[in-house]
TITI-670702 format. One record per residue (C-alpha): residue number from 0; x, y, z. Coordinates in nm, 2 decimals, decimal comma, m for minus. Layout:
[NUM; [X; Y; Z]]
...
This chain:
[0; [4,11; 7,38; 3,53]]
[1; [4,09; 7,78; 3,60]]
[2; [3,79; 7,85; 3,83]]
[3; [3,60; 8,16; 3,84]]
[4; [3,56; 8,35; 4,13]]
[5; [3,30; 8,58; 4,09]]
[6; [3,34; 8,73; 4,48]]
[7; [3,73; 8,78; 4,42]]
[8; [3,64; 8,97; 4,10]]
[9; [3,41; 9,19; 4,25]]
[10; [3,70; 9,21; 4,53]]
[11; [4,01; 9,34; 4,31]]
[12; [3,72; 9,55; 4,15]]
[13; [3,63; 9,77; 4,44]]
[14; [4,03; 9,76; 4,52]]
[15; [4,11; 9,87; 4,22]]
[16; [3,83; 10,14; 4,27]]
[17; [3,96; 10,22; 4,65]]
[18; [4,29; 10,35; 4,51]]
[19; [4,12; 10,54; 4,30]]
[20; [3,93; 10,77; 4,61]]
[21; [4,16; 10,95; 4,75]]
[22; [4,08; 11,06; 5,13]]
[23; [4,24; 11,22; 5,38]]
[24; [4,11; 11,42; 5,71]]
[25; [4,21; 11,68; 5,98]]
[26; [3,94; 11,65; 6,27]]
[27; [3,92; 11,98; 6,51]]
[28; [3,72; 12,03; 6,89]]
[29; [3,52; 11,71; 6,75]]
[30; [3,48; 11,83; 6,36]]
[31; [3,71; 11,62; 6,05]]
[32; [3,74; 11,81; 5,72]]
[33; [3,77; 11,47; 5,50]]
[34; [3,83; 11,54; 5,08]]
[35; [3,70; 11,25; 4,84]]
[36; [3,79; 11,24; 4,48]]
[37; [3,54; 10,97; 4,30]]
[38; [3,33; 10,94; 4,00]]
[39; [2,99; 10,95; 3,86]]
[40; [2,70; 10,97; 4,12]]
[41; [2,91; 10,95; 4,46]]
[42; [3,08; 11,22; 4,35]]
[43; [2,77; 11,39; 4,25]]
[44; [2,65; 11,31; 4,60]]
[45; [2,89; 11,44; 4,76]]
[46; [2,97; 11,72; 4,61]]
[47; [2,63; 11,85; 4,65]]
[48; [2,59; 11,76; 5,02]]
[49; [2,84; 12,05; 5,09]]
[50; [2,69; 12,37; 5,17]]
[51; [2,88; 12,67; 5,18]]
[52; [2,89; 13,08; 5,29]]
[53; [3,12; 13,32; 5,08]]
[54; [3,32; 13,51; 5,39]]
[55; [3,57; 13,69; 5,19]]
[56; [3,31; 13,89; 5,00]]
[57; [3,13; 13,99; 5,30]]
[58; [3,39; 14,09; 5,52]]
[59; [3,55; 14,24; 5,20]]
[60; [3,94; 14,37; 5,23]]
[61; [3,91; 14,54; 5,60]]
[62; [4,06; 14,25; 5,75]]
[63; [4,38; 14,14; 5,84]]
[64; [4,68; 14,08; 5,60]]
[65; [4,67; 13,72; 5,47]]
[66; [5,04; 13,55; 5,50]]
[67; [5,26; 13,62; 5,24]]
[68; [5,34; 13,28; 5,09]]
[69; [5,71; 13,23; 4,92]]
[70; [5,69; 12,98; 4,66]]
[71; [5,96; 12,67; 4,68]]
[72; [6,17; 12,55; 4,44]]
[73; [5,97; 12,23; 4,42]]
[74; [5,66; 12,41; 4,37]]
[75; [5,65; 12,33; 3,98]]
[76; [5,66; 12,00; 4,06]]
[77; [5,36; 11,96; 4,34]]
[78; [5,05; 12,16; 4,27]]
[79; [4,98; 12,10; 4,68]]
[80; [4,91; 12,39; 4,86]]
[81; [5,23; 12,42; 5,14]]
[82; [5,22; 12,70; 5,30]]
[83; [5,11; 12,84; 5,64]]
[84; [4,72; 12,84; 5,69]]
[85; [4,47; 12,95; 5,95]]
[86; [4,16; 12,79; 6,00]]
[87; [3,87; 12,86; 6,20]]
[88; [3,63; 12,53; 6,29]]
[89; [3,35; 12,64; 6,51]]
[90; [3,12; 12,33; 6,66]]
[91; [2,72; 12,49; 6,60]]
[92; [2,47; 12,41; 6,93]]
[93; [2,17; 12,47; 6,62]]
[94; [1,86; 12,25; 6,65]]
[95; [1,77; 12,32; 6,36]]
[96; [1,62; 11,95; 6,20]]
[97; [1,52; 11,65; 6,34]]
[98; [1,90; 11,46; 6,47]]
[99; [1,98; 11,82; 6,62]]
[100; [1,70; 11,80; 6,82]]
[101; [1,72; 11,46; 6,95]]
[102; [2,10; 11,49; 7,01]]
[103; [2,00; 11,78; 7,25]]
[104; [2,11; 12,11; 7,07]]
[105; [2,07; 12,46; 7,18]]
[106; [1,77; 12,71; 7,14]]
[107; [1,52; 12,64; 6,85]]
[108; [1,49; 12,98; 6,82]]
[109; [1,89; 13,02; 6,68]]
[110; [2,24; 12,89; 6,73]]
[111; [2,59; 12,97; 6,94]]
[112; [2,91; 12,82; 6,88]]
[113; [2,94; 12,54; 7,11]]
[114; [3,32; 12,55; 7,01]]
[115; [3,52; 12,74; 6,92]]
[116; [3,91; 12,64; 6,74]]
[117; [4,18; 12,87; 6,58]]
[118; [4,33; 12,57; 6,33]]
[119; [4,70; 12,73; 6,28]]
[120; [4,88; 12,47; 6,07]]
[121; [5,24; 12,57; 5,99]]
[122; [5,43; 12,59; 5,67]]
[123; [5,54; 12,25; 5,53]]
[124; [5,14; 12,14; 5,69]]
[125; [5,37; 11,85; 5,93]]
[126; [5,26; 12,07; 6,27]]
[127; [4,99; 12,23; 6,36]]
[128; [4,87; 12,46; 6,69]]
[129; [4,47; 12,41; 6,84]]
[130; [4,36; 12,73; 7,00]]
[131; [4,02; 12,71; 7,18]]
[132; [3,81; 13,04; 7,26]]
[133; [3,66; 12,99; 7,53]]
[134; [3,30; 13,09; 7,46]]
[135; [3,23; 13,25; 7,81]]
[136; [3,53; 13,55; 7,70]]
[137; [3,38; 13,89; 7,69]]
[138; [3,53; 14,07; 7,38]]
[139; [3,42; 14,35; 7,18]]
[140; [3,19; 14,21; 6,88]]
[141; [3,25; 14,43; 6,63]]
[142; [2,96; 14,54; 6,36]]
[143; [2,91; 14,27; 6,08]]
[144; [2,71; 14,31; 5,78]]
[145; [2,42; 14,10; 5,72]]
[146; [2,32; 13,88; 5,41]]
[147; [1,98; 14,05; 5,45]]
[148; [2,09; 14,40; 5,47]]
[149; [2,28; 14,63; 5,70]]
[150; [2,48; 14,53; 6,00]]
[151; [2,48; 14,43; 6,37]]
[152; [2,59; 14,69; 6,60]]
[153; [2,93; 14,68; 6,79]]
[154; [2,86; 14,53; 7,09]]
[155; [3,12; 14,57; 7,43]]
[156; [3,12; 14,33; 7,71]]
[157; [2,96; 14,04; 7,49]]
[158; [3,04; 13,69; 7,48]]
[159; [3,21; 13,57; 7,24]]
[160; [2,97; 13,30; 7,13]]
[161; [2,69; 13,56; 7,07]]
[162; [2,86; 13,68; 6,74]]
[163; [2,77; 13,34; 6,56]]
[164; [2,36; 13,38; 6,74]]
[165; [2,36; 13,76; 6,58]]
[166; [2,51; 13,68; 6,26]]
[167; [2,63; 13,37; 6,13]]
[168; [2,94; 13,25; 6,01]]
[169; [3,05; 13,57; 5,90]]
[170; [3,01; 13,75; 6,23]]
[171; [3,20; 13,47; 6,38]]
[172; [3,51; 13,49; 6,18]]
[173; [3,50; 13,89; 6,20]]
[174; [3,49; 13,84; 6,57]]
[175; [3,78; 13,62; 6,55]]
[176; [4,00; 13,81; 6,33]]
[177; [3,92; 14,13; 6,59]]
[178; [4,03; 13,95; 6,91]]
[179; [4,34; 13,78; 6,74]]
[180; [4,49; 14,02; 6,43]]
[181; [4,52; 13,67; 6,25]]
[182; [4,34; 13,61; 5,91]]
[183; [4,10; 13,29; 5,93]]
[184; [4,22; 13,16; 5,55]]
[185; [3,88; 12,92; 5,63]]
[186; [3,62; 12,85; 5,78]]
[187; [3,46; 12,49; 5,87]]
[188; [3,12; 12,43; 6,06]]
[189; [3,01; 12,07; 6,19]]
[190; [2,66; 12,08; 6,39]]
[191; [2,57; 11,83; 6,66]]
[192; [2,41; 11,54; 6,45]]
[193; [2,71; 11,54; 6,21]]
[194; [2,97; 11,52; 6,47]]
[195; [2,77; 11,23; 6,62]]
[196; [2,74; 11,04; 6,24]]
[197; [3,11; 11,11; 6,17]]
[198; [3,23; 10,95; 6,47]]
[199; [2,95; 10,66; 6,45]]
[200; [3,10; 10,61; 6,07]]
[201; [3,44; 10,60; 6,24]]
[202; [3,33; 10,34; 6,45]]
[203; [3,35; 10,48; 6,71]]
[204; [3,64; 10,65; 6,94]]
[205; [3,89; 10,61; 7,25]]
[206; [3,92; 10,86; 7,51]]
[207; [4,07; 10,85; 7,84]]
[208; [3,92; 11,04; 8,09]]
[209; [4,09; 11,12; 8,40]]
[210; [3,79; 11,21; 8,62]]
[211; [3,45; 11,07; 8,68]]
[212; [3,21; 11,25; 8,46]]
[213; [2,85; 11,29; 8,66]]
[214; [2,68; 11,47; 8,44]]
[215; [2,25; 11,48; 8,43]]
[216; [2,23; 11,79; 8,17]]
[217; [2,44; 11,62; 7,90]]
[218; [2,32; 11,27; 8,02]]
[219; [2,68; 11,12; 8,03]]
[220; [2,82; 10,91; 8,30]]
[221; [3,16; 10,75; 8,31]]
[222; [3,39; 10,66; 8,59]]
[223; [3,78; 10,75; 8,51]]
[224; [3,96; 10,57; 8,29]]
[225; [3,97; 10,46; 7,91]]
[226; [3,68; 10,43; 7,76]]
[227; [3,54; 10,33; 7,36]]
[228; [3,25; 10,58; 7,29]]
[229; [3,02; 10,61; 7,02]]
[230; [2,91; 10,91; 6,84]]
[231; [2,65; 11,03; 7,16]]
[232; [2,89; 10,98; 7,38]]
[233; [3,12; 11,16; 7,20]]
[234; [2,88; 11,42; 7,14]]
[235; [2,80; 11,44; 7,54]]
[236; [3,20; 11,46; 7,59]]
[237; [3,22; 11,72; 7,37]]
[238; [2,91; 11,87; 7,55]]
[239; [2,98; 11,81; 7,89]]
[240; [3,04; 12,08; 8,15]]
[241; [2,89; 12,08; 8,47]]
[242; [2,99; 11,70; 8,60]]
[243; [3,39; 11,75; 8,57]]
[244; [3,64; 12,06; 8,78]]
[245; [3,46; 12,35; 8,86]]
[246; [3,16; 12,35; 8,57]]
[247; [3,29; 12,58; 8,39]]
[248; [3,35; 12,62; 8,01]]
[249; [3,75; 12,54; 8,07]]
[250; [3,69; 12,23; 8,20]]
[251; [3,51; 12,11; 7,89]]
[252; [3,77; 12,23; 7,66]]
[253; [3,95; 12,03; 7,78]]
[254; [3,75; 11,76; 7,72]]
[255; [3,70; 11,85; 7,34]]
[256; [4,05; 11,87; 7,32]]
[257; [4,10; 11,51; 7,39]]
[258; [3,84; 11,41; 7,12]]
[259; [4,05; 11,62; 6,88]]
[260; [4,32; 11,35; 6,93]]
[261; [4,10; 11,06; 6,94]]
[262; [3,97; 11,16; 6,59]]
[263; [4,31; 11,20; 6,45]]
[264; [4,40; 10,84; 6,58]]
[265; [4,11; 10,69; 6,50]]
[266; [4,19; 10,82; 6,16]]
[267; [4,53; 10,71; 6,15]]
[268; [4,41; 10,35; 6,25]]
[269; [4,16; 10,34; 5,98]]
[270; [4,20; 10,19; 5,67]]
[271; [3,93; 10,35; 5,47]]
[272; [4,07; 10,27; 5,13]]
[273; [4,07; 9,93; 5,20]]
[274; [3,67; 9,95; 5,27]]
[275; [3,49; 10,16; 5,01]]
[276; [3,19; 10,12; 5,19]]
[277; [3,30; 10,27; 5,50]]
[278; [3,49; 10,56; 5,31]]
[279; [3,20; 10,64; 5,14]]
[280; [3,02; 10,61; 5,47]]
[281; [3,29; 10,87; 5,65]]
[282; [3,24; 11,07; 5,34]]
[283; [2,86; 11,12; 5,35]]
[284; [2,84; 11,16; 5,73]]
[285; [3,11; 11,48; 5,67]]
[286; [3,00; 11,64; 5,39]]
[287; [2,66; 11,60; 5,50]]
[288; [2,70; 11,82; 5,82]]
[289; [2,93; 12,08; 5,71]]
[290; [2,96; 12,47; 5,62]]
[291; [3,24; 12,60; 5,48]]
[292; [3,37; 12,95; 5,31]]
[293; [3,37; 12,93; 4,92]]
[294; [3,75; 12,85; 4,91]]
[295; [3,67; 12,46; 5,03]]
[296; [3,32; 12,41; 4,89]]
[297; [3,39; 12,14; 4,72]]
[298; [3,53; 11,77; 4,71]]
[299; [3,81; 11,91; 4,50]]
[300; [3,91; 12,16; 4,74]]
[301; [3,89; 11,92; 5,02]]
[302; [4,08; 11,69; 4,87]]
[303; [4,38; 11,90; 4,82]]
[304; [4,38; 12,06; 5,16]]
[305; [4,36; 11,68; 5,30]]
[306; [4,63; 11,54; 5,08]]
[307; [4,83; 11,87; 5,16]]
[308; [4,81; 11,70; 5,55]]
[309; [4,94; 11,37; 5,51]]
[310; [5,24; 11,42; 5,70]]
[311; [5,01; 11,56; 5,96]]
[312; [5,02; 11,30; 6,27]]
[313; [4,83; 11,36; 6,61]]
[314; [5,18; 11,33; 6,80]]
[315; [5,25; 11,70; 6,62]]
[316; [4,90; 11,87; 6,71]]
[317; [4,95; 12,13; 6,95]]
[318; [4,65; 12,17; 7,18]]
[319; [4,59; 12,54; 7,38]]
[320; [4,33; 12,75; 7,50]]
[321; [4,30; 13,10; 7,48]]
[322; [4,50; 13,24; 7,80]]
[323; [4,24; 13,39; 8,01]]
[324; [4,13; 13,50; 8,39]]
[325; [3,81; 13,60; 8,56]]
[326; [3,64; 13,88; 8,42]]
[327; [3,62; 14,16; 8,68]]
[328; [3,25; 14,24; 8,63]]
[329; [3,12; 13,87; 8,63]]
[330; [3,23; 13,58; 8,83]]
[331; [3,09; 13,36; 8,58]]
[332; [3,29; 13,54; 8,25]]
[333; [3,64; 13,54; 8,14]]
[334; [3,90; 13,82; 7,96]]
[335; [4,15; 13,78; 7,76]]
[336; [4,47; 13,72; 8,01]]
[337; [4,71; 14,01; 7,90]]
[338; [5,00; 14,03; 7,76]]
[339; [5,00; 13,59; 7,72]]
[340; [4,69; 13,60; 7,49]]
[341; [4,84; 13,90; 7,23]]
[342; [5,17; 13,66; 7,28]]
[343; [5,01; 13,38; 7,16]]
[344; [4,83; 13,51; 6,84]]
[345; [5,15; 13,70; 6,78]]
[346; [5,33; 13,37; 6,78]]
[347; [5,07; 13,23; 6,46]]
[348; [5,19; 13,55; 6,30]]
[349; [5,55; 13,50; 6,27]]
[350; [5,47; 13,14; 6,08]]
């Protein structure tokens, strides 16, 4: 006698459906770029969860070279984008809505980048180089036009994170491009609340941190050692400053460095097409609380950069900051550390 099993139907169902969605991720300074291809309304959703800010026709060609890509010999055969590509994933302090607000964000008069990453991932896509700016440099912000009109004025001596506050996403990746000579090929935004959802849809994440963290302003308090943190904590990790070294900005980069590689394991050690409701979960939270340039605007975009990273393991992430020293005219700024910081870009070039 055959019996039926309704709950084992609906099982090899949603299996069948899980290898269907294909999903893959590359989280950076706390923010997961994570492509879904599904059907019908999910994909719908999705899709239209993503918002987006066209970059390349604002900044138009007065930019720097993009990398000259040689096409391989298997290139007929995998439509997969392999070479060389530089993005730039900024981390937004907005408090612009509701979560923003509760999590803590910056001025609710405007935004700063919170973080700052140069994304370099190297031809093949199996290695890739972190760069954090620190957002306390003092650079020359160069004029960028407006979406209402006009331009911002060239500003010397500013800091670095003022170029997102003055204008946008666009001013941000000019900025970027100024200080380095490297074309950003993208650009990613994740703000506060989205960071904290991600990681929450993640369940979670495991840092180890080799300090205690004493900090009142981001409201995080942990002795040293491994700990299993959920997305506020996360988020106040990613925050923190003034409880760990000398409360500067370095001393936190650090810190968001380390949730870079917790993300990627966490990843790793996640079987989200075993559990569609998770993916879609992981999905939602992501596309929910991003901005990106019009060349990964969609789930179809995102899901060929993410399947372009498979080979892509935390063990080969390369995590730097920005070589710099104390500025001369403020204690409390740094500089670009000359000739190491030219070296370094230089070094993203020759890829």
């Amino acid at each position: 006698m055959t019996v039926h099993d309704e709950n084992g139907d609906e099982r090899r169902r949603l299996g069948r459906r899980s290898r269907v969605l294909k999903a893959a991720g590359l989280t950076l300074a706390g923010v997961l770029v994570l492509g879904i291809a599904a059907g019908g309304w999910a994909y719908w959703h999705l899709n239209n969860n993503i918002k987006s800010v066209d970059i390349n026709s604002a900044l138009g060609d007065d930019r720097p070279a993009r990398a000259v890509v040689t096409p391989s010999a298997s290139a007929s055969a995998s439509p997969l984008p392999t070479g060389a590509v530089n993005i730039l994933v900024l981390g937004s302090d907005s408090r612009s809505g509701k979560a923003n607000k509760e999590l803590g964000g910056g001025s609710s008069s405007g935004a700063r980048s919170d973080t700052a990453m140069v994304v370099h991932i190297d031809a093949g896509r199996t290695e890739a180089t972190v760069v954090s700016i620190p957002r306390d440099t003092l650079v020359t912000r160069p004029s960028c036009p407006l979406s209402s009109g006009g331009s911002t004025a060239q500003a010397y001596n500013a800091m670095f994170n003022s170029a997102y506050s003055v204008g946008g996403p666009v001013c941000a990746v000019k900025t970027v491009e100024s200080i380095t000579d490297v074309r950003m090929d993208h650009y990613i935004e994740i703000d506060f609340s989205g960071f904290a959802k991600l990681v929450n849809a993640l369940g979670g994440v495991t840092v180890t941190t080799d300090e205690d963290i004493d900090d009142d302003k981001s409201h995080l308090h942990l002795a040293a050692g491994t700990h299993h943190l959920n997305g506020k904590q996360a988020l106040a990790l990613a925050r923190t400053r003034h409880g760990i070294g000398d409360g500067s900005d370095l001393g936190r980069i650090g810190l968001q460095q380390k949730l870079v590689k917790a993300l990627l394991e966490q990843m790793a050690a996640t079987d989200l097409l075993t559990d569609p409701a998770k993916l879609y979960r992981v999905a939602d939270a992501v596309t929910s609380s991003l901005t990106m340039d019009t060349g990964l605007d969609s789930l179809k975009e995102l899901t060929r950069l993410g399947q372009s990273l498979k080979g892509l393991s935390s063990d080969h992430v390369r995590t730097l900051t920005m070589p710099v020293v104390t500025a001369p005219s403020d204690p409390n700024r740094v500089v670009a550390k000359e000739p190491a910081a030219s070296e370094l870009w230089d070094s993203l070039r020759a890829d």
